[in-house]
mmCIF file as gemmi writes it, N, C-alpha and C atoms, coordinates in Angstrom:
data_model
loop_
_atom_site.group_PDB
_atom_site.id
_atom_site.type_symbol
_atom_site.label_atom_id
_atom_site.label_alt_id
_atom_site.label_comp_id
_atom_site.label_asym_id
_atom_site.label_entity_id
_atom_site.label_seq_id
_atom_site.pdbx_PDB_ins_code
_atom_site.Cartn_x
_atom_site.Cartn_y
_atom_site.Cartn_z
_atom_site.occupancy
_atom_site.B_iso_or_equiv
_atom_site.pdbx_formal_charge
_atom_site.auth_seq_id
_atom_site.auth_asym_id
_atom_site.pdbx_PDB_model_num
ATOM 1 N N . UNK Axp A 1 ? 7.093 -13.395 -2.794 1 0 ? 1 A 1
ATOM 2 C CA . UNK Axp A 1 ? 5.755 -12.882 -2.592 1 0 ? 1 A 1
ATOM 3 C C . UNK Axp A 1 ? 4.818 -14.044 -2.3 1 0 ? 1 A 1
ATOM 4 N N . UNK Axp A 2 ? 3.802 -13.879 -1.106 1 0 ? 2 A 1
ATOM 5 C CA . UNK Axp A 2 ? 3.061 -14.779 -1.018 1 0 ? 2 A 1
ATOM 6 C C . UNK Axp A 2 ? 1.979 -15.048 -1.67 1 0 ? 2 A 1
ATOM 7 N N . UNK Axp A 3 ? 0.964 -15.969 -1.783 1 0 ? 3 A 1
ATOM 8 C CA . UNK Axp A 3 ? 0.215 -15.82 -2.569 1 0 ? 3 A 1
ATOM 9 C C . UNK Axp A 3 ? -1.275 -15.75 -1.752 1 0 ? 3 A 1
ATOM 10 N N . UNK Axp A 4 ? -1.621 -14.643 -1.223 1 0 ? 4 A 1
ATOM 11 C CA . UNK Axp A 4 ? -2.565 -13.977 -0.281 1 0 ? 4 A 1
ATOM 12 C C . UNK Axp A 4 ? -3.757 -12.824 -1.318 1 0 ? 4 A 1
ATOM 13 N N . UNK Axp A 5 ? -4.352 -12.756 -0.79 1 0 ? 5 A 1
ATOM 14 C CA . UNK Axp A 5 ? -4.96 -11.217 -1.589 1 0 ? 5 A 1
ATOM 15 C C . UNK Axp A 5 ? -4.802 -10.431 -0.797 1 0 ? 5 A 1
ATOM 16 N N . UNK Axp A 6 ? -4.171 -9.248 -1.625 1 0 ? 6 A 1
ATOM 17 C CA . UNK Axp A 6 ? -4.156 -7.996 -0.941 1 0 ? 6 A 1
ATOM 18 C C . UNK Axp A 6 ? -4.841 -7.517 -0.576 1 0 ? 6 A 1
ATOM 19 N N . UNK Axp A 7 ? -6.283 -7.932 -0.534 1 0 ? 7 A 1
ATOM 20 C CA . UNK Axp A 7 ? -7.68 -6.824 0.069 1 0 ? 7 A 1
ATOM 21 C C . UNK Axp A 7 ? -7.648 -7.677 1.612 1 0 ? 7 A 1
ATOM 22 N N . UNK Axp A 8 ? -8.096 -8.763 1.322 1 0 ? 8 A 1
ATOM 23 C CA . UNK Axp A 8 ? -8.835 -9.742 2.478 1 0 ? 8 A 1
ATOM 24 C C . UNK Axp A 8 ? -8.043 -10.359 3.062 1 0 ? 8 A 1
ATOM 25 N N . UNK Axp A 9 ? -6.409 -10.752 2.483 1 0 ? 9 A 1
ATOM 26 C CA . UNK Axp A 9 ? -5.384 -11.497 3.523 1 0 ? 9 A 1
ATOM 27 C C . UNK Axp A 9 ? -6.026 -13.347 3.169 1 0 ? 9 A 1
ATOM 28 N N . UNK Axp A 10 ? -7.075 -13.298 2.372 1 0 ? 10 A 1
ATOM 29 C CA . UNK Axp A 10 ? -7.167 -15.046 2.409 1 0 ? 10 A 1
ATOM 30 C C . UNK Axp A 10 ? -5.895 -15.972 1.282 1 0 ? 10 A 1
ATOM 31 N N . UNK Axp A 11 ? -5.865 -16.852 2.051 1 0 ? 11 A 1
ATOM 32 C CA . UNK Axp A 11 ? -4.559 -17.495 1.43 1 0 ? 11 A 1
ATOM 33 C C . UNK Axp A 11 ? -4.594 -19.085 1.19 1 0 ? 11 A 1
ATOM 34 N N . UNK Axp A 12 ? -3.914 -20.058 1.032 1 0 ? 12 A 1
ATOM 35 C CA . UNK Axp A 12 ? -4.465 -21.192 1.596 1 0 ? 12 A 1
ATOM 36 C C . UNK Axp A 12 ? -4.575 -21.895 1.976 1 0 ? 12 A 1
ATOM 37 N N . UNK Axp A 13 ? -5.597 -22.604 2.256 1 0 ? 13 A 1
ATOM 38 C CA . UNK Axp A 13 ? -6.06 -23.418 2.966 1 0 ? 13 A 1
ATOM 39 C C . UNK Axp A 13 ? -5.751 -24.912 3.395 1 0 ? 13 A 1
ATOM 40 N N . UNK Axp A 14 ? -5.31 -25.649 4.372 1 0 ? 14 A 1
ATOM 41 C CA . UNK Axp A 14 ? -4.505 -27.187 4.211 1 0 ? 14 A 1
ATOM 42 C C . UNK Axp A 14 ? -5.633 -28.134 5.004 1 0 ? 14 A 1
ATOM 43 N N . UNK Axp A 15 ? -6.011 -29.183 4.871 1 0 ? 15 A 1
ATOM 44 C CA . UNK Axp A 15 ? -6.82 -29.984 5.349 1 0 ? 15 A 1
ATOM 45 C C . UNK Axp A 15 ? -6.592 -31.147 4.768 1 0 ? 15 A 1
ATOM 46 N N . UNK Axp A 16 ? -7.416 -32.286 4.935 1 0 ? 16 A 1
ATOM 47 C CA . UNK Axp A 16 ? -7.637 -33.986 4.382 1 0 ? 16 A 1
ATOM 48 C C . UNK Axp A 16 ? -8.572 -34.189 3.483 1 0 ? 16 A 1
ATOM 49 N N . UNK Axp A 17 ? -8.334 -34.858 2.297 1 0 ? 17 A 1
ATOM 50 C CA . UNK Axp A 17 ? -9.39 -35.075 1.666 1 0 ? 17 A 1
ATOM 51 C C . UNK Axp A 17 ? -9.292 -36.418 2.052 1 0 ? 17 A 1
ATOM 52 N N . UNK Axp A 18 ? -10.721 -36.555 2.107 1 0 ? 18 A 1
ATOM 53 C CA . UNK Axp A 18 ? -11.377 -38.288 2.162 1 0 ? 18 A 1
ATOM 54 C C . UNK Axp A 18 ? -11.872 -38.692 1.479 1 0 ? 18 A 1
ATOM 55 N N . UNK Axp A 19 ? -11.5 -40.111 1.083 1 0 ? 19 A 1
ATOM 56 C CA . UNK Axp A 19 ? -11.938 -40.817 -0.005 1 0 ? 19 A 1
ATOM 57 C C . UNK Axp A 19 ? -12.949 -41.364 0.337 1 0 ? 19 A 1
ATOM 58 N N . UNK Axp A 20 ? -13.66 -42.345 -0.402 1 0 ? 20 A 1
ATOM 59 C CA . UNK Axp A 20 ? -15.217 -43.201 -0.188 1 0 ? 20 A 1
ATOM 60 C C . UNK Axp A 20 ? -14.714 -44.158 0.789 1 0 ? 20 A 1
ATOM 61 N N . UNK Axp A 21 ? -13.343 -44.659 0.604 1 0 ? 21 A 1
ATOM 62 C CA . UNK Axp A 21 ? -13.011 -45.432 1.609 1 0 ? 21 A 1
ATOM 63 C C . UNK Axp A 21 ? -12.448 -45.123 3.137 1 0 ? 21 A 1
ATOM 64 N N . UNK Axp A 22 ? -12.648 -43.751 3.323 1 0 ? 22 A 1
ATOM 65 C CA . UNK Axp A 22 ? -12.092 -43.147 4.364 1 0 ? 22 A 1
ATOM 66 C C . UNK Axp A 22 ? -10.583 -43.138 4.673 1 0 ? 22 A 1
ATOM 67 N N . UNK Axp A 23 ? -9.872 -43.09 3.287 1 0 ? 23 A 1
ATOM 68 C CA . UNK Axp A 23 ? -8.356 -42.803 3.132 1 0 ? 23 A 1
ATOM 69 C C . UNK Axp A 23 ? -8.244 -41.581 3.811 1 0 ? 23 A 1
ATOM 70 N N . UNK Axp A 24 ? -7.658 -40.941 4.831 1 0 ? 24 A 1
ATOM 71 C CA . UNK Axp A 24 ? -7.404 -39.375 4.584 1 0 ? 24 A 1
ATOM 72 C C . UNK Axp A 24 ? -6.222 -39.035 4.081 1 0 ? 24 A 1
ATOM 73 N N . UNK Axp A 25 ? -5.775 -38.087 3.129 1 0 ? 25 A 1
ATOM 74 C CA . UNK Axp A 25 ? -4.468 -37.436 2.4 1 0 ? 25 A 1
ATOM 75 C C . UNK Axp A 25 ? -4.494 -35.904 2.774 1 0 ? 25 A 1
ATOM 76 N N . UNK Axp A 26 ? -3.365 -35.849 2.521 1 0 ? 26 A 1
ATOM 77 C CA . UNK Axp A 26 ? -3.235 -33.677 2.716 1 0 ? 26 A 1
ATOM 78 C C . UNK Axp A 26 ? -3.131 -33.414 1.657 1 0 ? 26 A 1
ATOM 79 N N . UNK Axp A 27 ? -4.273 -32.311 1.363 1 0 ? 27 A 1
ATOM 80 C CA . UNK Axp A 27 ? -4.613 -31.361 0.197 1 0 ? 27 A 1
ATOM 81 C C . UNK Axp A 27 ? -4.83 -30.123 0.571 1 0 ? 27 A 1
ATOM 82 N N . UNK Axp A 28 ? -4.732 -29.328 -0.582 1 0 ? 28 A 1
ATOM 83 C CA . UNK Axp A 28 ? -4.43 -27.222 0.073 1 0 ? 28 A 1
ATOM 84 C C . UNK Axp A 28 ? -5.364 -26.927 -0.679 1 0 ? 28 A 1
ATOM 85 N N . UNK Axp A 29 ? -6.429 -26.487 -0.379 1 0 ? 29 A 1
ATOM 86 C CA . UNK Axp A 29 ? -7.694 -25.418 -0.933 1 0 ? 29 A 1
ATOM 87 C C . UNK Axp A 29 ? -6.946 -24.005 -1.417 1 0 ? 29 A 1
ATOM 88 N N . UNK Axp A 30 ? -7.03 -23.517 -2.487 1 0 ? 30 A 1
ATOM 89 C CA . UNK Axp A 30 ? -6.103 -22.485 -2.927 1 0 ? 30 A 1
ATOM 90 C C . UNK Axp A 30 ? -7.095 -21.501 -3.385 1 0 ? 30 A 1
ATOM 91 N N . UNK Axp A 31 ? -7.316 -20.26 -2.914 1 0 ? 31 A 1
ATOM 92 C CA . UNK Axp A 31 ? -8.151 -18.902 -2.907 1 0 ? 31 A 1
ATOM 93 C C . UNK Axp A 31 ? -8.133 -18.889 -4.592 1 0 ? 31 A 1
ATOM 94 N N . UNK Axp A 32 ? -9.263 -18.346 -5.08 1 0 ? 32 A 1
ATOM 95 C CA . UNK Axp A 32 ? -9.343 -17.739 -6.98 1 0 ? 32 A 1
ATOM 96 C C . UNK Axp A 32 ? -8.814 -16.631 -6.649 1 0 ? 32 A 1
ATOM 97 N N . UNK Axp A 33 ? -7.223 -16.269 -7.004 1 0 ? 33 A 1
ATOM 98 C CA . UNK Axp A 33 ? -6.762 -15.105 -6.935 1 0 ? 33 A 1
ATOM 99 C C . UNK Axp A 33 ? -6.425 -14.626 -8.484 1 0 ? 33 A 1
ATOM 100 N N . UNK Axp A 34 ? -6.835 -13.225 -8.763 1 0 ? 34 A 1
ATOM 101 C CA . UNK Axp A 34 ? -6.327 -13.084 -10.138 1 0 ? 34 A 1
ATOM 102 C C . UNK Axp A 34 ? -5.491 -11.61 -9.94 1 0 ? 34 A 1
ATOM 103 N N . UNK Axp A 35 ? -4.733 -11.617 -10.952 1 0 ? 35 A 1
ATOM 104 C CA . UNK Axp A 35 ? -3.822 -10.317 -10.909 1 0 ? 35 A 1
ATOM 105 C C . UNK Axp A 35 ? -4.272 -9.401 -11.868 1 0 ? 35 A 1
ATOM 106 N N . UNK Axp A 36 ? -4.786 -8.374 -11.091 1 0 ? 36 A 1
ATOM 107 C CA . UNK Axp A 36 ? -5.087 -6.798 -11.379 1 0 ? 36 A 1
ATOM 108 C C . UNK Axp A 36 ? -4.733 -5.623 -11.445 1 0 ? 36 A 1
ATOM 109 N N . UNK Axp A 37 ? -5.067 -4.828 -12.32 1 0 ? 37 A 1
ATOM 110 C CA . UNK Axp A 37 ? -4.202 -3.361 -11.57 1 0 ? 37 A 1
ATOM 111 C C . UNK Axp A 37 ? -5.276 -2.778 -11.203 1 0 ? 37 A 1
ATOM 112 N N . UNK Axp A 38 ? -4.824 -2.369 -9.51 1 0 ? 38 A 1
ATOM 113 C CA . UNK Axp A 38 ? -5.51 -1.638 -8.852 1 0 ? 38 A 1
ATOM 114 C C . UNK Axp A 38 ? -5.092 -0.368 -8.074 1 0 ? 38 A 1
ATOM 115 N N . UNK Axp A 39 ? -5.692 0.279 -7.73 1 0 ? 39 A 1
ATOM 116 C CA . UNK Axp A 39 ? -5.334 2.197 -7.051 1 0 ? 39 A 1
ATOM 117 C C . UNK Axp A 39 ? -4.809 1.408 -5.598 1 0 ? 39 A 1
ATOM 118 N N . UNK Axp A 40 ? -3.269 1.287 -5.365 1 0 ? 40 A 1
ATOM 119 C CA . UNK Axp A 40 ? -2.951 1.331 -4.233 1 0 ? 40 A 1
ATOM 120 C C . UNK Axp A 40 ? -2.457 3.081 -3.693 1 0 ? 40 A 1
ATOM 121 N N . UNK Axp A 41 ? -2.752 3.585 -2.981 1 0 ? 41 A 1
ATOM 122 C CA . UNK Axp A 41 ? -1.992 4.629 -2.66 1 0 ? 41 A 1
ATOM 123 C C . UNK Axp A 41 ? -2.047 5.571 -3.333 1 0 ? 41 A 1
ATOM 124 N N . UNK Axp A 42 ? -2.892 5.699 -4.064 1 0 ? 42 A 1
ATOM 125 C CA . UNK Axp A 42 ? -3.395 6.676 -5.47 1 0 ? 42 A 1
ATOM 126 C C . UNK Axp A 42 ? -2.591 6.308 -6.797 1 0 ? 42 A 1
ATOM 127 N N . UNK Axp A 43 ? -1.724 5.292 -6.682 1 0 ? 43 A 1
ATOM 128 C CA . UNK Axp A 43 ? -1.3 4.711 -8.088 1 0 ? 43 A 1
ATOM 129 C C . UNK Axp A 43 ? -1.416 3.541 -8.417 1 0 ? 43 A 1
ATOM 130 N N . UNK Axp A 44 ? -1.336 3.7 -9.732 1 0 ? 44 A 1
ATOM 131 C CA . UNK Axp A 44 ? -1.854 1.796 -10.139 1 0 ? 44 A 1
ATOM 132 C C . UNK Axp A 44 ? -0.647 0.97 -10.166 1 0 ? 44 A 1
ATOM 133 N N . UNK Axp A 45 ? -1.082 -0.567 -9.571 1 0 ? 45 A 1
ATOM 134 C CA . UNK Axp A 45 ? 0.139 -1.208 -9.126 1 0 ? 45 A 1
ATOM 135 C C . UNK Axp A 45 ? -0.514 -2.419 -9.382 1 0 ? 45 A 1
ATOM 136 N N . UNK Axp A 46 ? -0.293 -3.509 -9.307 1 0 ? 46 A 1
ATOM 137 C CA . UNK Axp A 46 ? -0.3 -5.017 -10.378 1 0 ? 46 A 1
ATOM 138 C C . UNK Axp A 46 ? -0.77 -5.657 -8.427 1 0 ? 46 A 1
ATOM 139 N N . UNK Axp A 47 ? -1.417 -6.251 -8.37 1 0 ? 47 A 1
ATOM 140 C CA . UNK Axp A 47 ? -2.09 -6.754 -7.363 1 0 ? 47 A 1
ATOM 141 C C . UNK Axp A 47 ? -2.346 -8.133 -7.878 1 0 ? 47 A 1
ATOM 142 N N . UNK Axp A 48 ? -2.233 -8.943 -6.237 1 0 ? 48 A 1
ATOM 143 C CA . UNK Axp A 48 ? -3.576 -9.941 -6.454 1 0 ? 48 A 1
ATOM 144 C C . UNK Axp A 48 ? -4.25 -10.157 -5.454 1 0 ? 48 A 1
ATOM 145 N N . UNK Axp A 49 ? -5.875 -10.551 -6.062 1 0 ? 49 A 1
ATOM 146 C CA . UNK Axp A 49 ? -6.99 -10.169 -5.482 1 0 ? 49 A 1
ATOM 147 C C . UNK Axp A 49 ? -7.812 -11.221 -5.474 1 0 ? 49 A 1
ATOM 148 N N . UNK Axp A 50 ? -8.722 -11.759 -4.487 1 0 ? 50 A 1
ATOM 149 C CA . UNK Axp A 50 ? -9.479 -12.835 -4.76 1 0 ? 50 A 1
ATOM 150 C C . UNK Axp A 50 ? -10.607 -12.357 -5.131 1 0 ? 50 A 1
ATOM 151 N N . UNK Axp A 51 ? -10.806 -13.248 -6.413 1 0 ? 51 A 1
ATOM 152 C CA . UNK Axp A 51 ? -12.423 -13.17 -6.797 1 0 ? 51 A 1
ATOM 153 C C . UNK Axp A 51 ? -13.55 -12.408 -6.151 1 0 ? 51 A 1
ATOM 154 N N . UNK Axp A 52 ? -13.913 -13.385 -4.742 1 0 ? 52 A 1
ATOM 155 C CA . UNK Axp A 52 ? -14.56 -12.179 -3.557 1 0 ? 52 A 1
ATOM 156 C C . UNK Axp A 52 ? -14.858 -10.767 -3.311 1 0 ? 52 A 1
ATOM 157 N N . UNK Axp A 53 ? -13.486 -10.419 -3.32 1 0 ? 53 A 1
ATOM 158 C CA . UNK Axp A 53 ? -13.434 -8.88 -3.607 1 0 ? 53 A 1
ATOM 159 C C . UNK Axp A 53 ? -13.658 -8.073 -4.78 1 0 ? 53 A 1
ATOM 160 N N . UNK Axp A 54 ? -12.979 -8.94 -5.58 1 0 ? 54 A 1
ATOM 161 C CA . UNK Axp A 54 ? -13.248 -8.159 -7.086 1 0 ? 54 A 1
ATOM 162 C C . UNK Axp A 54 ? -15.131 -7.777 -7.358 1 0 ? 54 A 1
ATOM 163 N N . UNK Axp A 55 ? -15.707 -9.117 -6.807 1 0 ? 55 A 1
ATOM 164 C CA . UNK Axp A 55 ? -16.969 -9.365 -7.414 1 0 ? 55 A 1
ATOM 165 C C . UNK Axp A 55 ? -17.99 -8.469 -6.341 1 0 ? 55 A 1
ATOM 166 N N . UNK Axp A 56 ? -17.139 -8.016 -5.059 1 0 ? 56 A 1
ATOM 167 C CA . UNK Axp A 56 ? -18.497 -6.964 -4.06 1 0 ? 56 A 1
ATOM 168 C C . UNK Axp A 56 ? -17.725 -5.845 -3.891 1 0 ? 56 A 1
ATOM 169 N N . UNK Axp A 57 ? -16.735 -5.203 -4.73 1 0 ? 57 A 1
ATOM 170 C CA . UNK Axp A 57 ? -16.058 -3.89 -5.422 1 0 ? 57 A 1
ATOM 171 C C . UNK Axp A 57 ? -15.253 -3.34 -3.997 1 0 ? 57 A 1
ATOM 172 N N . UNK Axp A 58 ? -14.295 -4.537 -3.14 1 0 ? 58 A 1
ATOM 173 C CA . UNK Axp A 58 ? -14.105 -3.815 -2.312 1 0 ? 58 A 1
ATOM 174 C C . UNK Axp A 58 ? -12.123 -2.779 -3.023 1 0 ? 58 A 1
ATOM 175 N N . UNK Axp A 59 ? -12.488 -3.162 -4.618 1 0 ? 59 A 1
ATOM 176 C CA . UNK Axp A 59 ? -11.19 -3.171 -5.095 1 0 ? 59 A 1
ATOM 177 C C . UNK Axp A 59 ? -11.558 -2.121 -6.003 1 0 ? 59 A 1
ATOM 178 N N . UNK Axp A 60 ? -10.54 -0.71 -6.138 1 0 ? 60 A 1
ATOM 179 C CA . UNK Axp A 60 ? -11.009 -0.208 -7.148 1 0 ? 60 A 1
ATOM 180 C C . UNK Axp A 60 ? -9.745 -0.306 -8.41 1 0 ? 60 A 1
ATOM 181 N N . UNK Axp A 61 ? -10.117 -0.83 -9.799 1 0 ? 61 A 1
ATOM 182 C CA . UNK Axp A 61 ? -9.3 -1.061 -10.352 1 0 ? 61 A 1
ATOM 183 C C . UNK Axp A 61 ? -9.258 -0.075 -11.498 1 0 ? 61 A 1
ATOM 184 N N . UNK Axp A 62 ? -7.668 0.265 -12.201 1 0 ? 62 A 1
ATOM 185 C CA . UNK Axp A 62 ? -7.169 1.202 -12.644 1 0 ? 62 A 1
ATOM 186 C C . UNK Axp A 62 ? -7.35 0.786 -14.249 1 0 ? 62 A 1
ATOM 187 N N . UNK Axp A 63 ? -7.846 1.758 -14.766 1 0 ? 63 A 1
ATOM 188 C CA . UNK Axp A 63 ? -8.101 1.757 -15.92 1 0 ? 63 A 1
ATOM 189 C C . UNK Axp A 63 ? -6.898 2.045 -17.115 1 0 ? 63 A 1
């Protein structure tokens, strides 16, 4: 399983961090994904979801 959110598809991210000295290295920006249970398909099923979504309700989660 990848580690994506199931609402939005964001996953992550690979780029350079730069130092003060203008070292560049490869580093991965990694989405706040947390695992939820949410109404897939009209049943509740163990998800993960980024923060994002959770926080502008595009997720409805199972009680």
């Amino acid at each position: 399983m990848s580690k994506v959110c199931h609402v939005c598809g964001k996953g992550p991210v690979a780029g350079n961090q730069v130092s003060h000295s203008v070292k560049h290295t490869k580093r991965v920006w990694n989405p706040n994904l947390q695992k939820v249970r949410a109404m897939v398909d009209g049943s509740p099923r163990r998800v993960l979801v980024c923060t994002r979504c959770l926080r502008s309700n595009k997720v409805q989660r199972a009680m």
